[in-house]
C-alpha positions as MATLAB code, in Angstrom:
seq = 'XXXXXXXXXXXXXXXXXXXXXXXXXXXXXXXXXXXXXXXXXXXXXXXXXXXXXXXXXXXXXXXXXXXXXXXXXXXXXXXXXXXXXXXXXXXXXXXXXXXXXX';
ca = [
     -33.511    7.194    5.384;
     -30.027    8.781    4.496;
     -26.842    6.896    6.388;
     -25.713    8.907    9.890;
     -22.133    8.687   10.358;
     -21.605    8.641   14.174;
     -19.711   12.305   15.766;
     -16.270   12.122   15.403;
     -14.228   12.873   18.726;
     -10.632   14.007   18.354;
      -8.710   14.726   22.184;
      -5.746   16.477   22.674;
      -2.414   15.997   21.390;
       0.525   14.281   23.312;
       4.076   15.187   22.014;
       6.231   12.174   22.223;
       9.495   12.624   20.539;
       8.716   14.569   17.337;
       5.503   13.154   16.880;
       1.947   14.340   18.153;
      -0.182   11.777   18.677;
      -4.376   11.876   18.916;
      -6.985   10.391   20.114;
     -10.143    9.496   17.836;
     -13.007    8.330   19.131;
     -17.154    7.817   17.895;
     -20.566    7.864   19.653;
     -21.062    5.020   18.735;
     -22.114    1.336   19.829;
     -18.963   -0.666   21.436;
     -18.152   -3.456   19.171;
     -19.094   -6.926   20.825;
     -18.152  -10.517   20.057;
     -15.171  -10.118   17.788;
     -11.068   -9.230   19.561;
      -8.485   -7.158   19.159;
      -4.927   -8.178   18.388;
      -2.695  -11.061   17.561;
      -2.518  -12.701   21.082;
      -6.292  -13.711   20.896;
      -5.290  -17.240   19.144;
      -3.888  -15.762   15.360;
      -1.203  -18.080   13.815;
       1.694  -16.174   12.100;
       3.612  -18.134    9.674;
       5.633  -17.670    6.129;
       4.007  -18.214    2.923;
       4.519  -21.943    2.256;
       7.327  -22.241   -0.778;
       8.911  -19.476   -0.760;
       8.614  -16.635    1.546;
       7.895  -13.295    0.921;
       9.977  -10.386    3.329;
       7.042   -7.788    2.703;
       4.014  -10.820    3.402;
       3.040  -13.501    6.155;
       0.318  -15.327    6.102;
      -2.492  -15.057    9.418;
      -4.890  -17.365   10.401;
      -7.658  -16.747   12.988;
      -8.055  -19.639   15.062;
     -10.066  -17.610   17.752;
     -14.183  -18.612   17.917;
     -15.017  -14.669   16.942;
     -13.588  -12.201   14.339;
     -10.200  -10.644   15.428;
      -9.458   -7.128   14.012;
      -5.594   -6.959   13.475;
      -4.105   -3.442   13.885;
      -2.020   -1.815   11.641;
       1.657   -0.941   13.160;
       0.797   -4.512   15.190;
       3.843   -6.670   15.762;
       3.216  -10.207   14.795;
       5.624  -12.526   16.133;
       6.367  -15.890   13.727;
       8.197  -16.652   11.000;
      11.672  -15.888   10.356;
      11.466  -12.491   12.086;
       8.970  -10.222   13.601;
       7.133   -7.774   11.427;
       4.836   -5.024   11.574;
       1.524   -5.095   10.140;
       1.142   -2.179    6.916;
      -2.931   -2.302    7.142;
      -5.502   -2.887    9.227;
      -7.521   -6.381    8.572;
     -10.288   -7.867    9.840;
     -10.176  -12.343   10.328;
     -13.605  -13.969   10.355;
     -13.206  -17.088   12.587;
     -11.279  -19.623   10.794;
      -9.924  -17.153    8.211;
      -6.500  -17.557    6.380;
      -5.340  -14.174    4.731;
      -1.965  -13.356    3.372;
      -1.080   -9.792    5.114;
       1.431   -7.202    3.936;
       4.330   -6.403    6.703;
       7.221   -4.412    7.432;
      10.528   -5.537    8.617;
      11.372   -4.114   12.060;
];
């Protein structure tokens, strides 16, 4: 049986400032068990040596995965960044993430 992609959904645009932003949506099964965001219980720290400006290092210490959003703001370190990609933390999970300065 060939893979079905759920419908795509895209709403109408809001103008905010020069930029028109959309909103995207599936038919599709709400995701369960996992969390969205930072705040759930991800640590945000420097790479250990000798840190990196565009890199910090996350670790999910939540009991489910966390997805991480990209444009997020994760606060720790020497400064607050923004997160370049999305990424997605099994439980327990230690990834080195690339970031923006803001």
């Amino acid at each position: 049986m060939p893979k079905v992609f759920p419908t795509l959904h895209v709403g109408q645009g809001t103008y905010v400032q020069g930029l028109t932003l959309f909103p995207v949506w599936v038919d599709a099964p709400t995701w369960r068990g996992g969390s969205i965001g930072a705040q759930v219980g991800v640590a945000v720290a420097e790479r250990e040596g000798s840190p990196v400006v565009g890199e910090l290092v996350v670790t999910n210490g939540h009991s489910g995965p966390v997805l991480l959003l990209e444009g997020e703001m994760l606060e720790g370190g020497w400064q607050n960044r923004t997160l370049v990609r999305s990424v997605l933390l099994r439980p327990g999970e230690r990834s080195v993430v690339e970031v923006c300065c803001v």
